[in-house]
C-alpha positions as CSV (number, residue, x, y, z in Angstrom):
1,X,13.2,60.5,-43.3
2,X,14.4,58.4,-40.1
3,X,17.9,58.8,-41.0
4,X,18.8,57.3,-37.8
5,X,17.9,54.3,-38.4
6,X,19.9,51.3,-40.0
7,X,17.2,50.6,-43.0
8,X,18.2,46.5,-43.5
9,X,16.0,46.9,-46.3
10,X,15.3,43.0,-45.5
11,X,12.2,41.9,-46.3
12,X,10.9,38.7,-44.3
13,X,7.8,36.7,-46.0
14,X,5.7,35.4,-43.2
15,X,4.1,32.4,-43.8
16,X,0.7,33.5,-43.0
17,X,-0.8,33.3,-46.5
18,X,-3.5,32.9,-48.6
19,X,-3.9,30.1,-50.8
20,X,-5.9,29.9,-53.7
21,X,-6.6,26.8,-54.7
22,X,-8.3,27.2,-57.8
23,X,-5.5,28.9,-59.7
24,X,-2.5,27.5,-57.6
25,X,-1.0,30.8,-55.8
26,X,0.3,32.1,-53.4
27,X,0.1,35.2,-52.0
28,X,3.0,36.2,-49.5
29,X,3.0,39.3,-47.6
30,X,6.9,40.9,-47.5
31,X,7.2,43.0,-44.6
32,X,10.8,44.6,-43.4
33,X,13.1,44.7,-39.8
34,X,15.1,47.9,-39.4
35,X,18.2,47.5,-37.1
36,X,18.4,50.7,-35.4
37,X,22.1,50.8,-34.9
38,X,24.2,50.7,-37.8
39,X,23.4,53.4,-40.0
40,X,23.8,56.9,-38.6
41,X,23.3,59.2,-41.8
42,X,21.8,59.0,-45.5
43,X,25.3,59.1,-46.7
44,X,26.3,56.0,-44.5
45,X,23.3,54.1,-46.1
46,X,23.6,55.0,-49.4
47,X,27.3,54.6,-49.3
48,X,26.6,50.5,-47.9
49,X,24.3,50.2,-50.5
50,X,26.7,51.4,-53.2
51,X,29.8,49.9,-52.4
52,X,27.3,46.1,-52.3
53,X,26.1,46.8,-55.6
54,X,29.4,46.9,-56.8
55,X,31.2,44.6,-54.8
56,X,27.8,41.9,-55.8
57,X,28.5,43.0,-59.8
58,X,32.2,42.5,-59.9
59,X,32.7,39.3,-58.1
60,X,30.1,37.9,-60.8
61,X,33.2,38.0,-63.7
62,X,36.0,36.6,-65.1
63,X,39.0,37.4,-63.1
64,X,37.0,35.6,-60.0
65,X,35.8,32.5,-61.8
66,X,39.7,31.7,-62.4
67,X,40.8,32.0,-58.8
68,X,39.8,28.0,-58.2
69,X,37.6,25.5,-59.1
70,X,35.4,25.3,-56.6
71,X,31.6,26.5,-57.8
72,X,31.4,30.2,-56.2
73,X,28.1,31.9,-56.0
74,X,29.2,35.9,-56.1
75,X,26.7,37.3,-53.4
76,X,28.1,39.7,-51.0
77,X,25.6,39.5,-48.3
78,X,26.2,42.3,-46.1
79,X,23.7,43.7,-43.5
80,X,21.9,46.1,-46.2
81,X,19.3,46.2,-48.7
82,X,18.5,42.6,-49.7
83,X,15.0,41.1,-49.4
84,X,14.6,38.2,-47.2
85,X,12.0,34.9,-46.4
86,X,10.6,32.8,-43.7
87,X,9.6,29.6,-43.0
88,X,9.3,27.3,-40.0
89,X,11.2,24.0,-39.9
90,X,10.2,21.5,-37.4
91,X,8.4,24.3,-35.7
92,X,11.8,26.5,-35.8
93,X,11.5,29.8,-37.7
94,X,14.4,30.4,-40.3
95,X,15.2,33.6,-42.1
96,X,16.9,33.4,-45.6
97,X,17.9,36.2,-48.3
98,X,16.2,36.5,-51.4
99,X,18.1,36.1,-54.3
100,X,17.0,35.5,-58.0
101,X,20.9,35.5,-58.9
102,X,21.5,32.1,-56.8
103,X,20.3,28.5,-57.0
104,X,20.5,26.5,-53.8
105,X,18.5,27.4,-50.3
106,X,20.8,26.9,-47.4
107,X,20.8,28.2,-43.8
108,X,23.0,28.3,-40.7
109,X,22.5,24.9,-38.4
110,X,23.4,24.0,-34.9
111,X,26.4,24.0,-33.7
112,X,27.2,27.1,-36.2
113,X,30.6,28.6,-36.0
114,X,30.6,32.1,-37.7
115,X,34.1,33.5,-38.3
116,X,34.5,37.3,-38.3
117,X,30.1,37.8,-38.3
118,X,30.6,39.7,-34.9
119,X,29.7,43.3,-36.3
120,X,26.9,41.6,-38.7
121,X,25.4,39.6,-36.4
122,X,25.0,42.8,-33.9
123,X,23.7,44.8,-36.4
124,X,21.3,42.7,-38.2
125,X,18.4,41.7,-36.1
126,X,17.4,38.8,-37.8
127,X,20.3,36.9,-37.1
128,X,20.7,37.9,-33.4
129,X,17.5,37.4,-32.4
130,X,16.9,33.9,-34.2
131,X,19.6,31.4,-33.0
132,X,20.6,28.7,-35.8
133,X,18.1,25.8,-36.3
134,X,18.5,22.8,-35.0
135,X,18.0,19.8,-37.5
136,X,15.0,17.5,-37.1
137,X,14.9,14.1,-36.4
138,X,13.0,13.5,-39.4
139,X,15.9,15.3,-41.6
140,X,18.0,13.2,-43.6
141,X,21.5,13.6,-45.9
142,X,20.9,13.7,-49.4
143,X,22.5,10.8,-51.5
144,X,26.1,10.9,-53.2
145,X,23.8,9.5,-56.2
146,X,21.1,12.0,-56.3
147,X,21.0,14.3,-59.4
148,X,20.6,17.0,-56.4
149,X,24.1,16.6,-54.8
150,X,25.7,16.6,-58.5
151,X,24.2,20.4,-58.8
152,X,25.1,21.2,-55.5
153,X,28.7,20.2,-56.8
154,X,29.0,22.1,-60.4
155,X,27.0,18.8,-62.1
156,X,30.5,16.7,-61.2
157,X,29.6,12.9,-62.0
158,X,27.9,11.1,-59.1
159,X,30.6,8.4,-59.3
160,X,33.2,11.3,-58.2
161,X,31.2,12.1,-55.6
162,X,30.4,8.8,-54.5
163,X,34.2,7.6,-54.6
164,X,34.4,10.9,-52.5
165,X,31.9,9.5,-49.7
166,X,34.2,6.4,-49.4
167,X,31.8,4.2,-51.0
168,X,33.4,1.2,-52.3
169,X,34.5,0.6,-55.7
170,X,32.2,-2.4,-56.4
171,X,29.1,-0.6,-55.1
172,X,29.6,2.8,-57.5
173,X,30.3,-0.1,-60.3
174,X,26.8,-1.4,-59.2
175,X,25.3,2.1,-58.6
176,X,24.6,0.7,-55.1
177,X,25.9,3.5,-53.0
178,X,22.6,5.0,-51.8
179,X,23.6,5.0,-48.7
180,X,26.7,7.1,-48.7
181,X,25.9,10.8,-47.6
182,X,26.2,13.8,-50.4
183,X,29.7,15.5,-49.5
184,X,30.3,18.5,-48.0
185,X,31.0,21.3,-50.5
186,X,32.2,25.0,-50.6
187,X,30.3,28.3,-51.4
188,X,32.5,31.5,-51.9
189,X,30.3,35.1,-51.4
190,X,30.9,38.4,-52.4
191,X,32.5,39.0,-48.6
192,X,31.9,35.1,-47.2
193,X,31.7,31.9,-47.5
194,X,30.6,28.4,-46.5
195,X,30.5,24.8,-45.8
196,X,27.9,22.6,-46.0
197,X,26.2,19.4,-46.2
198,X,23.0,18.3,-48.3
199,X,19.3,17.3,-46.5
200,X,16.1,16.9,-47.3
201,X,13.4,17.4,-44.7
202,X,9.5,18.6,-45.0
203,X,9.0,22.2,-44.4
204,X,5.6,23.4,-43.4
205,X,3.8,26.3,-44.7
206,X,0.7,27.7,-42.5
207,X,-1.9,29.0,-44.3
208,X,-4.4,31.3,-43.5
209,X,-6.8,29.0,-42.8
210,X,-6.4,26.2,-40.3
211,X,-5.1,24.3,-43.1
212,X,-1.5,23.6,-43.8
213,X,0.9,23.5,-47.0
214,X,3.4,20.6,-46.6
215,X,6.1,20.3,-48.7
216,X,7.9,17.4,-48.3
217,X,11.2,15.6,-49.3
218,X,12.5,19.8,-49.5
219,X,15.8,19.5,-50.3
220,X,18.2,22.6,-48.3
221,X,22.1,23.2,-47.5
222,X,23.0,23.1,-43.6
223,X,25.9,25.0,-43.2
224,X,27.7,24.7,-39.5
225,X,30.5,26.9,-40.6
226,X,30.7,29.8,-42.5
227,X,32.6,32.8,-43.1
228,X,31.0,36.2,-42.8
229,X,27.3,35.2,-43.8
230,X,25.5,34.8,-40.1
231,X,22.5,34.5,-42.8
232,X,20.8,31.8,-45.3
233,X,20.4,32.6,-48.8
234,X,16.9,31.1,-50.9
235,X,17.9,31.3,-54.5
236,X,15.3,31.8,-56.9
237,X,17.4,31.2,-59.7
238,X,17.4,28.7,-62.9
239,X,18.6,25.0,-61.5
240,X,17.2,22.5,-59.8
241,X,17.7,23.1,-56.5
242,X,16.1,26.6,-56.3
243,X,13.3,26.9,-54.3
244,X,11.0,27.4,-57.5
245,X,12.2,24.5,-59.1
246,X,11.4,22.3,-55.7
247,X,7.7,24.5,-55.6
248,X,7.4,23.0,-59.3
249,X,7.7,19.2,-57.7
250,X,4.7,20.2,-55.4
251,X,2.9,21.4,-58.1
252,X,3.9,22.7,-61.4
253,X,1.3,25.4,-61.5
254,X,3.2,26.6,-58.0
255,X,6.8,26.6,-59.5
256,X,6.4,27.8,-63.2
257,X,6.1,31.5,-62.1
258,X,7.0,34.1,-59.5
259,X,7.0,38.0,-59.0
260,X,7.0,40.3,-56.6
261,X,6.2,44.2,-56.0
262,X,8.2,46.0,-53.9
263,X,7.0,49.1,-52.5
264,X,8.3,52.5,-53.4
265,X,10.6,53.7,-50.4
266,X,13.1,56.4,-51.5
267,X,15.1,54.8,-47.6
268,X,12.2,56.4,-45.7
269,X,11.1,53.5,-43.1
270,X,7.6,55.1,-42.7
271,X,7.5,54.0,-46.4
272,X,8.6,50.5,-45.4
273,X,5.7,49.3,-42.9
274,X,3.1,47.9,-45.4
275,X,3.8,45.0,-46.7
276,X,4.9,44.0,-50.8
277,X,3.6,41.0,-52.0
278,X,5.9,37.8,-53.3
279,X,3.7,35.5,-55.8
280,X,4.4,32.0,-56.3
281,X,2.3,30.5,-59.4
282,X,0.8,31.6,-62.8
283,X,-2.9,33.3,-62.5
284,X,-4.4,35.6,-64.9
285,X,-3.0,38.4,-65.3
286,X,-5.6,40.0,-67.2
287,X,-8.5,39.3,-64.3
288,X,-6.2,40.1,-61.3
289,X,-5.9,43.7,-63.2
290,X,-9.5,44.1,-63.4
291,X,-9.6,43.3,-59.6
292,X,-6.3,45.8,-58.7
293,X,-6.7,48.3,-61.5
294,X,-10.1,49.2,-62.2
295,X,-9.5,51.9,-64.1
296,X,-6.2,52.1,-65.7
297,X,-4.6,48.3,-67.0
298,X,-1.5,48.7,-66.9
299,X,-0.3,45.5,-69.1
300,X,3.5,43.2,-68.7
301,X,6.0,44.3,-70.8
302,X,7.8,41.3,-71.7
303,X,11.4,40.0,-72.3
304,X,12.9,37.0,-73.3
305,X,15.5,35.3,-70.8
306,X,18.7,34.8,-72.5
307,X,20.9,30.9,-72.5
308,X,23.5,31.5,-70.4
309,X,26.0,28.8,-70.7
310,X,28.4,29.9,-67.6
311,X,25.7,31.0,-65.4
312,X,22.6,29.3,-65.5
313,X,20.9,30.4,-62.9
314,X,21.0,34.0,-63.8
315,X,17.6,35.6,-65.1
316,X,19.5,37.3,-68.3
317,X,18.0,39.5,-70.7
318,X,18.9,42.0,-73.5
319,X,19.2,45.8,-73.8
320,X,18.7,47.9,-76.7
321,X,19.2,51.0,-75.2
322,X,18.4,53.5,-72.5
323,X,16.6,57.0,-73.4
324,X,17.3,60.0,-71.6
325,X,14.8,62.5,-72.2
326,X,14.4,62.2,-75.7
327,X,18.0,60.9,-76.5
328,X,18.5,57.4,-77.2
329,X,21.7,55.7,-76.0
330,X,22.5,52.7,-77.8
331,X,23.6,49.7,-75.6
332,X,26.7,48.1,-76.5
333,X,26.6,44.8,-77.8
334,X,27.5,43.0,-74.9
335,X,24.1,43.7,-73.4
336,X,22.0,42.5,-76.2
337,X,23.3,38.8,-75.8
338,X,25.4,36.5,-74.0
339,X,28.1,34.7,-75.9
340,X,30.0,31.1,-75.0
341,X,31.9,32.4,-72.4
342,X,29.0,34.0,-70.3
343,X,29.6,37.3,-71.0
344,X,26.9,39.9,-71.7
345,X,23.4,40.4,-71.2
346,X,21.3,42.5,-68.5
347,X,20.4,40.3,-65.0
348,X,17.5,41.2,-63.2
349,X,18.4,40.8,-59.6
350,X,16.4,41.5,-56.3
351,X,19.8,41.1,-54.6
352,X,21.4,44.4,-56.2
353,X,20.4,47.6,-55.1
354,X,21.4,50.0,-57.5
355,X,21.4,49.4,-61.6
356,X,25.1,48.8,-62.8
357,X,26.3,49.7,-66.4
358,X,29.1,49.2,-68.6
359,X,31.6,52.0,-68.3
360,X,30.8,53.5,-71.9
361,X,26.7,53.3,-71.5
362,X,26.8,54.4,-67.9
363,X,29.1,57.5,-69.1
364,X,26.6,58.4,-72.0
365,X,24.1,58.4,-69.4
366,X,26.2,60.8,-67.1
367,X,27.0,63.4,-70.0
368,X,23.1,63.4,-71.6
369,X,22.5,64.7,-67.6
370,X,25.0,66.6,-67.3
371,X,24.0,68.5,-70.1
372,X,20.6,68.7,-69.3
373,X,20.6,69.1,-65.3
374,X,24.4,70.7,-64.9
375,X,24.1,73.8,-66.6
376,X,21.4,74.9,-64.3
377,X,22.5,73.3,-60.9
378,X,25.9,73.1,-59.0
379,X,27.7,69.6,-58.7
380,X,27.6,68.2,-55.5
381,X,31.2,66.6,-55.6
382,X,31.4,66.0,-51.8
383,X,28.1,64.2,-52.0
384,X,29.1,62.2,-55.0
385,X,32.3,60.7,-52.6
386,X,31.0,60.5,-50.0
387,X,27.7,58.0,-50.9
388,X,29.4,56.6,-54.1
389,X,26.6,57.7,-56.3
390,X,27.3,60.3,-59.3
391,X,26.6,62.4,-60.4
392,X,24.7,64.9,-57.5
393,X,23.4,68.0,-57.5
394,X,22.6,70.6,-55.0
395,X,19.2,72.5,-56.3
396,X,19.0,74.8,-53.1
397,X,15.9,76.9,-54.2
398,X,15.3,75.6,-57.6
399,X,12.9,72.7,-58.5
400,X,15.0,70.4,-60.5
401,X,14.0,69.0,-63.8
402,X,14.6,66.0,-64.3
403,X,15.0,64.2,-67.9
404,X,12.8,61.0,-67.7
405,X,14.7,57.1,-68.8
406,X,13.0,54.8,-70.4
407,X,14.6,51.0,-71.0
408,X,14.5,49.2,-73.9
409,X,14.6,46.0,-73.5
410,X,15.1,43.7,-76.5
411,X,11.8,42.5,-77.7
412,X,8.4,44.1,-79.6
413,X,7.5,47.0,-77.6
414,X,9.6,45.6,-74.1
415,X,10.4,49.7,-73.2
416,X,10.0,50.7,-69.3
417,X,9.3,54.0,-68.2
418,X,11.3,54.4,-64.7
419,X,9.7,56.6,-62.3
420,X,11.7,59.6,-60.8
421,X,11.9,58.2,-57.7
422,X,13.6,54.5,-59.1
423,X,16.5,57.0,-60.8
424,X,17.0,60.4,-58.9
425,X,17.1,60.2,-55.5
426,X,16.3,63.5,-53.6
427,X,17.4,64.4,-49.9
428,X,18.4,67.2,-47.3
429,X,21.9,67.4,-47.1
430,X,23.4,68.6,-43.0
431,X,20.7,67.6,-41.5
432,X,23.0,66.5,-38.9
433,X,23.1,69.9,-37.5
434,X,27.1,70.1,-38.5
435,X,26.4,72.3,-42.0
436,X,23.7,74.3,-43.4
437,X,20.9,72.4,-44.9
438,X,21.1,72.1,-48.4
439,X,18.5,70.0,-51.1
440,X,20.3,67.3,-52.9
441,X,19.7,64.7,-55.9
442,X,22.0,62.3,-57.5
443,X,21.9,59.8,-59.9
444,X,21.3,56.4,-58.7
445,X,22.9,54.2,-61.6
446,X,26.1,53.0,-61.6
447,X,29.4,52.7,-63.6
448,X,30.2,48.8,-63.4
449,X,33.2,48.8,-65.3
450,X,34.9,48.8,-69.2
451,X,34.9,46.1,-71.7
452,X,37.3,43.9,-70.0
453,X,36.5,43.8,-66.6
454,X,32.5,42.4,-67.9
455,X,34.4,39.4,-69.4
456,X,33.2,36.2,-68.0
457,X,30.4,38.1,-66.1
458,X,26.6,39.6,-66.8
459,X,27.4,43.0,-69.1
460,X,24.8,44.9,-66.7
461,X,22.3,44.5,-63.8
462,X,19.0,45.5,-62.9
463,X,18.8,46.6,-59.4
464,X,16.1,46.1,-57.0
465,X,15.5,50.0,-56.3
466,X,15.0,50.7,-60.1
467,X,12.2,47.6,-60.1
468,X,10.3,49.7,-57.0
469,X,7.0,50.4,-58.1
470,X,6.6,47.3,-60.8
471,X,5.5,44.0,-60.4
472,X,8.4,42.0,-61.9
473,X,7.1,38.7,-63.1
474,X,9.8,35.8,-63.8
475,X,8.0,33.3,-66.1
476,X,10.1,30.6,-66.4
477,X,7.9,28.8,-68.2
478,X,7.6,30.9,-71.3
479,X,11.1,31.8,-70.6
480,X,10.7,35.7,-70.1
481,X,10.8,38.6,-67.9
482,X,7.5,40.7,-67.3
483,X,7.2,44.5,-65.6
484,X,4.1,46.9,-65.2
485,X,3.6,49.4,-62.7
486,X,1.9,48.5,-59.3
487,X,1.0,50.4,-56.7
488,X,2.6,47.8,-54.5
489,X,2.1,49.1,-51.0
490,X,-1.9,48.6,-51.4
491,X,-1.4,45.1,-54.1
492,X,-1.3,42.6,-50.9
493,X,-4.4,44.0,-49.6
494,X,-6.3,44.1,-52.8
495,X,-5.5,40.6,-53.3
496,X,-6.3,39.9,-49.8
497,X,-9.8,41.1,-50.1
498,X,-10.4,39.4,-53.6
């Protein structure tokens, strides 16, 4: 394992894809940047990724959404283990997060002022080494009266906004204000947050052939300030300003559907050189396993999204339960649906590293292993503080048995079977040359808090690391939530080749 290196687990989809015209898809290679300076151990790496999975899950709840009124988008977007996406605007390359847990696409424009991004911006390589676009000529504000600067601004009425834009009384009467710009607004992070303005502009995507995708009228923030976040975010969540949503204006076979793979990596970068595939539109699922799986099929397992009144945009789903071995652990009911205030449910987030449970599930979870892997190995309690992970075991000259976990998601038949890999992670401990060398495991699901601190906020969340290995399929039009196992590093070149 290159421990020495920072893994930004970042994935950046270069535009050079295949489209297939007959069923409306696009295939989009994900390949990843390492910065090679800001992680110096596993523990350092695993302790970042930690401490964002729970700084991402508690800034989604309750005692948050009170602080003010402004519309706050809980995303702590530290240099880490987030995927990210490319495009070129006006022949500018542009870099953006991600995220199925946010709504709007917005990047940093010129002049950009970055308060207190001087450690990020040195350790994460897409930002140094792409300055801040530079708007087009051909770019222009979005309107005070467009349905897309009311979402921008938490739905508020477009006379507000309007009045706002100093456009005079008589003309908002006369819903003549067209020409009065979308205001500025506010977007509070997880560590950051920024200003910025409303435009619309065409973005082209080159495709493998000499051909080109254009996608005009796109509609994206430009943020010349911001605090802590030297990076974009594209949100792939419910609302209309997600970049699905926009796809869907293009062509509605384009935005009804997306998934992605993500290769297996367990942190090793040697893992993280072949590309995982995004998908953007609805093919058959059935034929494309026929061409990828010859022999074994593995078919979706599907779950239906959950209304969620406070947070739209989130991809929600229930949980029964959670097996461990062959113990079932009941979910509470807070994961099986969300109620009025937005509390409850299970999101499935490619923004979240690790998986985040309720205090009572997660410490179910931790006594069913304790039971079954303590007994037999010694607790690793320096290991557990020092990467946030727990509980961790040393297993020195034993080969560690592992009970399997299996999700149950609400639904006929919706159970996953995680791999080892997605749930135990394995690694030499003092490989630094400081302490004797010792193997190590630990759990890689997290406490996210009791009863109380969940109100207002998603009950659970699915992390990224736990969906390596399965194409994750968000079918928005059905409403529902699809995984079956992939081998994802070779998916992109099957699909190539087909």
């Amino acid at each position: 394992m290159a421990t020495s290196y920072s893994l930004l687990l970042c994935f950046s989809l270069c535009f050079s894809l295949i489209f297939i015209s007959s069923s409306q898809t696009l295939f989009l290679p994900l390949t990843h940047s390492l910065s090679k300076t800001e992680f110096t151990s596993t523990h350092h790496l695993i302790k970042s990724a930690s401490t964002r999975s729970v700084t991402r899950f508690r800034r989604h709840h309750h005692h948050q959404k009170n602080s003010h009124k402004h519309r706050q988008v809980y995303l702590p977007l530290s240099p880490g283990s987030d995927y990210t996406l490319s495009f070129t605007l006006d022949s500018q390359p542009i870099f953006l997060y991600l995220d199925t847990g946010s709504d709007l696409v917005w990047f940093p424009c010129q002049p950009f002022e970055c308060i207190l991004c001087e450690g990020k911006v040195e350790n994460t390589s897409l930002a140094s080494s792409t300055p801040p676009p530079k708007l087009s000529k051909t770019a222009a504000p979005v309107s005070c009266k467009s349905s897309a600067c009311s979402a921008a601004h938490s739905n508020l009425p477009s006379s507000d906004l309007c009045a706002i834009s100093h456009c005079p009384l008589e003309s908002i009467e006369t819903s003549d204000c067209q020409k009065h710009s979308c205001p500025q607004f506010y977007y509070a992070y997880g560590d950051g947050s920024l200003i910025a303005r409303l435009y619309h502009d065409s973005i082209r995507l080159p495709l493998s052939n000499p051909t080109t995708l254009i996608f005009n009228n796109f509609t994206f923030g430009c943020a010349h300030t911001a605090l802590a976040e030297p990076i974009g975010v594209a949100g792939f969540g419910w609302g209309v300003l997600s970049l699905p949503a926009q796809l869907a204006t293009l062509s509605p076979q384009l935005g009804n559907q997306f998934s992605y793979c993500l290769v297996s990596h367990s942190f090793d970068s040697d893992r993280l050189r072949r590309p995982s595939p995004l998908i953007l539109g609805r093919y058959d699922h059935d034929e494309k396993e026929r061409r990828v799986n010859s022999v074994h099929k593995p078919r979706f397992v599907y779950t239906s999204v959950l209304d969620n009144p406070e947070h739209p945009y989130f991809y929600c789903v229930g949980l029964e339960g959670i097996s461990i071995g062959r113990k079932r652990i009941p979910a509470p009911g807070l994961l099986r649906k969300v109620d009025r205030e937005g509390s409850g449910g299970l999101v499935v987030d490619s923004g979240t590293t690790f998986t985040m449970l309720p205090a009572s599930m997660y410490g179910a979870v931790v006594a069913e292993f304790e039971s079954r892997v303590g007994r037999f190995n010694e607790r690793a309690r320096v290991i557990e503080e020092d990467t946030g992970l727990s509980p961790c075991y040393y297993f020195d000259n034993n080969v560690m048995n592992v009970p399997s976990v299996v999700l149950h998601f609400v639904g006929n038949r919706s159970s996953v079977v995680l791999p080892r890999r997605n749930y135990f992670y394995e690694f030499l401990d003092g490989g630094d040359g400081k302490g004797k060398k010792r193997k190590v495991g630990c759990l890689m699901l997290m406490n996210g808090g009791d009863a109380a601190e969940l109100s207002g906020g998603p009950g659970a969340t699915l992390g990224n690391y736990q969906q390596q290995g399965f194409e994750v399929v968000y079918d928005l039009e059905n409403r529902r939530v699809g995984f079956a196992r992939r081998e994802c590093a070779s998916l992109w070149e099957t699909l190539n080749q087909n």
